[in-house]
C-alpha positions as CSV (number, residue, x, y, z in Angstrom):
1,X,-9.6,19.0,76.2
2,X,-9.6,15.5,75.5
3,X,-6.6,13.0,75.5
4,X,-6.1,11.0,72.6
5,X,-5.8,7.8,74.3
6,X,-9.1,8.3,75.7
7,X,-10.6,8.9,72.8
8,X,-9.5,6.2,70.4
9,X,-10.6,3.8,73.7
10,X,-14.3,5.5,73.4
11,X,-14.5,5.2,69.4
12,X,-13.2,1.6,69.8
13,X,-16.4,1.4,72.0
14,X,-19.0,3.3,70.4
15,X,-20.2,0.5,68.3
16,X,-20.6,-1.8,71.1
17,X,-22.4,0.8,73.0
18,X,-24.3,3.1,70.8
19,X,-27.4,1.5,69.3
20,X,-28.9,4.2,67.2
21,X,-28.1,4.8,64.2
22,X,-26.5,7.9,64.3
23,X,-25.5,9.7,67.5
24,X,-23.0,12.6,68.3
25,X,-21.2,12.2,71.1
26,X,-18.8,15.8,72.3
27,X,-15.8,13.5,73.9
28,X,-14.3,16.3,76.1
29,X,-13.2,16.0,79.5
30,X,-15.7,18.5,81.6
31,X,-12.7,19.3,84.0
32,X,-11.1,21.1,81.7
33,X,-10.0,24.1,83.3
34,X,-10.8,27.6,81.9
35,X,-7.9,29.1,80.0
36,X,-6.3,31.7,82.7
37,X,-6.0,28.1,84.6
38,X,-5.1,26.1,82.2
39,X,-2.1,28.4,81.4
40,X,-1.4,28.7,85.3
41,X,-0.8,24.9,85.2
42,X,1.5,24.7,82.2
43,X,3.7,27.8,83.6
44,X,3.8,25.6,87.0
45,X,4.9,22.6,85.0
46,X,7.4,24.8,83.3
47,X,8.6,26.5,86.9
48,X,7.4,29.7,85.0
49,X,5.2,32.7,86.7
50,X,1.9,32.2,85.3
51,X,0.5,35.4,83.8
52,X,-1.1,38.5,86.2
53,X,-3.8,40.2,84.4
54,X,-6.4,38.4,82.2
55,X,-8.0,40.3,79.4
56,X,-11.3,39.9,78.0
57,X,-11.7,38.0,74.8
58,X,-13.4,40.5,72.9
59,X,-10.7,43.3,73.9
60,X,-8.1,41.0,72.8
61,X,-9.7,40.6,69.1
62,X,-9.4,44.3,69.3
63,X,-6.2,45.0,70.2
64,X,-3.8,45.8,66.9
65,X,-2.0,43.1,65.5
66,X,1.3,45.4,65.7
67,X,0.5,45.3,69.7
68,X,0.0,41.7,69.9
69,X,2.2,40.0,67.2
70,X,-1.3,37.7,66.4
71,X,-3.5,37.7,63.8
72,X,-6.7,38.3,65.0
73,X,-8.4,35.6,63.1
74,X,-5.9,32.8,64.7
75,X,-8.1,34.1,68.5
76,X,-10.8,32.1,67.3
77,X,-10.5,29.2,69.8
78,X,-10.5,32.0,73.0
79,X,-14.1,31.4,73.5
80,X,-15.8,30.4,77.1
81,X,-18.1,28.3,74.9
82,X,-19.4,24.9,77.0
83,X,-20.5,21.4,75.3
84,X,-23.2,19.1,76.8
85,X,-20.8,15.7,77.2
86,X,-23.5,14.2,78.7
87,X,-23.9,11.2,76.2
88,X,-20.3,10.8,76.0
89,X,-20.2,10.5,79.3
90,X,-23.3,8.0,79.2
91,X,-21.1,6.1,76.6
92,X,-17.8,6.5,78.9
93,X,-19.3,5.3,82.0
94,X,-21.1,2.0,80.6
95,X,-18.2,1.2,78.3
96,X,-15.5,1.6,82.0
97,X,-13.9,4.6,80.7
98,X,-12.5,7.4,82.8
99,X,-11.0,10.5,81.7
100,X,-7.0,10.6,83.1
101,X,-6.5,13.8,85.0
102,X,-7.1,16.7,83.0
103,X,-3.9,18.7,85.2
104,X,-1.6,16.1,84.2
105,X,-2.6,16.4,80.6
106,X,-2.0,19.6,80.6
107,X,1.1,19.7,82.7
108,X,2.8,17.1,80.9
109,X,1.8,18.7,77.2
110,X,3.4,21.8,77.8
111,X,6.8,19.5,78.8
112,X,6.3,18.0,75.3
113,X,6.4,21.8,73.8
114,X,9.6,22.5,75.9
115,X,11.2,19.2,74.5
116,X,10.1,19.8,70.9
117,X,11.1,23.3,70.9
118,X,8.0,24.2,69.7
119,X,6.7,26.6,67.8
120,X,9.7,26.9,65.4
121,X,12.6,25.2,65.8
122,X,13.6,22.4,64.1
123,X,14.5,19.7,65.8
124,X,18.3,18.4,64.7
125,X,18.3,15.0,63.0
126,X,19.1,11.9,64.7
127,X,22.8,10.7,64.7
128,X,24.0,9.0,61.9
129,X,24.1,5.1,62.8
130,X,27.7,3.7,62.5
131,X,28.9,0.9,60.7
């Protein structure tokens, strides 16, 4: 996870830091919490009861789509995968740049969700401005 104010300050300072000529830099914020925790703090946010039981990734791609109401194929980002950030942090540090906190990010994202009614409804159109 990585906010986007963040990142556009560390590409605004990539060229005044980063000398080679081509270098890839993984901007994510190595606090990120794993997903059971992640989801903990957005129910908390949301004064919701975080879910009980946490099932395996691979039995979760298994499971029927009639069971889950997901396309197996949309799972693809449950993955305990890590990055090396170690040069974006490099980067980060020299350049004065300091990831804001990851719970916050996360707390105040899933607030944004609530607010937008996301996932699928539309949001009404402002009032008409008078005369």
């Amino acid at each position: 996870m990585v906010a986007v104010d963040h990142l556009a300050a560390f590409l605004a300072e990539v060229p005044h830091h980063d000398r080679e000529p081509l270098h890839l830099h993984t901007v994510l914020d190595p606090a990120t919490p794993p997903l059971p925790e992640l989801v903990a703090l957005a129910a908390e946010r949301l004064g919701l009861r975080p879910p009980r039981v946490v099932l395996p990734v691979g039995l979760v791609r298994r499971l029927p789509r009639a069971l889950t109401g997901v396309d197996p194929e949309t799972l693809s980002f449950l993955a305990e995968d890590t990055y090396d950030t170690d040069s974006a942090a490099a980067l980060a540090r020299a350049a004065g740049l300091t990831h804001p906190p990851v719970q916050r990010l996360i707390q105040d994202w899933a607030a944004r969700l609530v607010a937008d009614r996301f996932p699928g409804a539309a949001v009404p159109p402002a009032p008409a401005a008078r005369p």
